[in-house]
N, C-alpha and C positions, 0 to 999 in steps of 0.2 A: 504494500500500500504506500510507504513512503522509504527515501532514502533521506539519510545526512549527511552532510558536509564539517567535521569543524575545522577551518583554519588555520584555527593560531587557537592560542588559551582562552580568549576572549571573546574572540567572534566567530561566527559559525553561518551557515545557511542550510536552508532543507527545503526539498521540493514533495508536496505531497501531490498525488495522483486523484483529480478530481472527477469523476465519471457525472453520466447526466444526471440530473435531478438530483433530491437533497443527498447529502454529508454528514457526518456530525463530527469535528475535530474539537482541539484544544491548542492553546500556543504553544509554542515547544524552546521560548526562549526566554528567560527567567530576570527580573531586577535584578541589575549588576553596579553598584555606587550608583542609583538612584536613576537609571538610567529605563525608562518603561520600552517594555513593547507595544508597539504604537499601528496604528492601519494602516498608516503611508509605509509601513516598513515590507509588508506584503505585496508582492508583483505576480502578474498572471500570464501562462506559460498557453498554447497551445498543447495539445497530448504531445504532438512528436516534438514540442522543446521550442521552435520558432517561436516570435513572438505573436501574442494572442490578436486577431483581428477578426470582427463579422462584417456583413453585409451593411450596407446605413449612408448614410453621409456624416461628414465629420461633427454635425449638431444635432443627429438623432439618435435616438436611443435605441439598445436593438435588443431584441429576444433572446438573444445571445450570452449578455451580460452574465458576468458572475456578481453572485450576490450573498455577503455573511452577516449574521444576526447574531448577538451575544447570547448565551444561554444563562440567565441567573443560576446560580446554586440553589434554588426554588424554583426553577424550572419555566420560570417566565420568560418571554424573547423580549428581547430591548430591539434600537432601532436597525431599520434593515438600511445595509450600505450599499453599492454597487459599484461593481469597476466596469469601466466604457471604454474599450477598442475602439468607439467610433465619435469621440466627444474632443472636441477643443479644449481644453487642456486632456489628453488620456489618461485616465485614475482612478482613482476613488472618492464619491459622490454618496452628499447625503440627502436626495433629493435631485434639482439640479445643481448642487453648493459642491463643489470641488472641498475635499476634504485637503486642508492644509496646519501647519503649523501643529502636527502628531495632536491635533486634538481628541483624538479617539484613542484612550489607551487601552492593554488586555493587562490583567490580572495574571499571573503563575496560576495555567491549571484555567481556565477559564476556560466555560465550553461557546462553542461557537456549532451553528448550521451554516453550512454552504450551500448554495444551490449555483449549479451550471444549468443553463440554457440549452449547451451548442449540446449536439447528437455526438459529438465527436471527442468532448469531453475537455479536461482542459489540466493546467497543471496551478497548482499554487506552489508560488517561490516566497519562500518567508526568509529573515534573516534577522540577527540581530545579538545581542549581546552572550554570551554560554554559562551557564550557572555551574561553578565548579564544585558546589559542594550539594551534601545530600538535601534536603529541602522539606518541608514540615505545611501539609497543606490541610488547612482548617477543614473539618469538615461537621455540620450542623446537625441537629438531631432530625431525622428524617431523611429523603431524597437529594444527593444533589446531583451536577453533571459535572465530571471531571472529565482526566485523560490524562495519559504521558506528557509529562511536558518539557519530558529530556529531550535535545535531540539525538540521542538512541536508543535501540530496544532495551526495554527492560523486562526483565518475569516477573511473576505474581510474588515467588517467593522472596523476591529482592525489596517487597512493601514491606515495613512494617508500621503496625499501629501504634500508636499511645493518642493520653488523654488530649484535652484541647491544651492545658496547663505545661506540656510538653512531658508530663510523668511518665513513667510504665502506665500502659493501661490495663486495668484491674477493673471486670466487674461483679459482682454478685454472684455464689453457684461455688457448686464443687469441682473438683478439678477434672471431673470427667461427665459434666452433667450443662450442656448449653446452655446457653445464655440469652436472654433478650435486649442484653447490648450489644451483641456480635454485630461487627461492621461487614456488613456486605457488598461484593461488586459484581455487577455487572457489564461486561462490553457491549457495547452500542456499533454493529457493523454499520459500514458506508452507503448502504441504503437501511440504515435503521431499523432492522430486524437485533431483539435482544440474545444474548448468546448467556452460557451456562453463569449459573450465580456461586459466587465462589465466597468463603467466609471465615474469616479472621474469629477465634475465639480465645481469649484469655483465661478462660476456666476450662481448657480440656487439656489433655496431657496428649502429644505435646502443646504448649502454645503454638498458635500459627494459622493459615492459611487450608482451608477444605473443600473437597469438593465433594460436598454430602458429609457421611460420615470420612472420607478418606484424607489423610495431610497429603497436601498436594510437595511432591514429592519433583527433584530431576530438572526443574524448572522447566515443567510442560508448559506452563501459561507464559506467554508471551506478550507483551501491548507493544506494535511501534510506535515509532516516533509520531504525537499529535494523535495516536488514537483514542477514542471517546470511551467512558467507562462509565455507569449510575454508582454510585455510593449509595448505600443507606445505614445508616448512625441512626440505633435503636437508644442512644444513651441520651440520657435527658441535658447532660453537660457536655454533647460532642467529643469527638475525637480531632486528632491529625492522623490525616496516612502522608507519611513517611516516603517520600522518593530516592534514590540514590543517587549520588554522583556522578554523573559520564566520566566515561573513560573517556578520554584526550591525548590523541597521541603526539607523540613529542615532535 
């Protein structure tokens, strides 16, 4: 679904593979000295890598458009943006407003819809700062919409949980008897079909990661780079899930 690039220590880019109709991703580049990921930082690829162009004249708008909507952590869409192949200035618009001065930032972990137009599908080019260390992403009691937001694969085993507080997480229960604060995931595929629910318990022997009764074991589970996941945080004070550090090579 997507590949990475990192650079240098710092800076990095990733193209993810965007097919027709909706998406469901997440940023994949992290606060670095205060430094946001921004929507001007996002560029759009045709599939085979050319740059992206439809049908129009240069002041019409086309069917074609790529288009991302934030996803709350409660699951609500915030505003829809659009990139235009066929617009004077060519970019990203919030309406017909040329989006300028990174006034649209993303969050670490922030879920976002995409939706393509073209039948032919298209590429999103992201870039931006590289998060070198492991990273601690809030998560609320209930629903939210997350995803990788390394830019590389990570497995399931490589999460782990704790409180919102940043403690071990610890909830209620014996140590082989589940839990109703067990943090749950789910992955969210590229046409939005849910995939197996996987789940974090602190009361079972071992602590970890399952898939039903079984510890998921070998690092079957895989998310790449920007892919989408549901949380669900049973605990009435939330959790963090725990991202890991990209490797970066020298």
């Amino acid at each position: 679904m997507a590949k990475a690039d990192v650079t240098s220590g710092i800076v990095g880019y990733q193209q993810i593979t965007i097919p027709q109709g909706y998406s469901f991703f997440t940023v994949t580049f992290e606060n670095i000295d205060a430094t946001d990921f921004n929507l001007s930082d996002i560029g759009c690829l045709q599939a085979s890598g050319a740059a992206w162009k439809t049908s129009g004249s240069a002041t019409t708008k086309s069917a074609g458009a790529v288009k991302v909507r934030k996803i709350a952590t409660n699951g609500a869409y915030g505003t829809e943006y659009k990139y235009y192949s066929t617009k004077a200035t060519i970019g990203w618009y919030d309406g017909d407003t040329l989006i300028e001065n990174d006034d649209v930032a993303f969050e670490s972990s922030e879920g976002m819809i995409v939706y393509c137009g073209n039948a032919n599908g298209a590429i999103l080019q992201v870039s931006g700062a590289v998060r070198l260390e492991s990273a601690g992403v809030l998560v609320p009691q209930g629903y939210s919409f997350r995803g990788n937001s390394s830019p590389v694969t990570i497995n399931l085993s490589d999460i782990g949980c704790k409180q919102a507080s940043g403690a071990e997480w610890k909830t209620s229960g014996s140590a082989t008897t589940k839990s109703a604060g067990a943090v749950k995931v789910r992955k969210i595929a590229t046409n939005g079909a849910y995939g197996t629910e996987y789940k974090y318990y602190s009361t079972k022997t071992t602590i970890g990661w399952y898939d039903g009764d079984t510890l998921i074991e070998g690092d079957d589970v895989t998310f790449a780079p920007g892919e989408g996941f549901i949380v669900y945080c049973g605990n009435a004070n939330g959790a963090q899930i725990i991202l890991p550090a990209p490797t970066v090579a020298e």
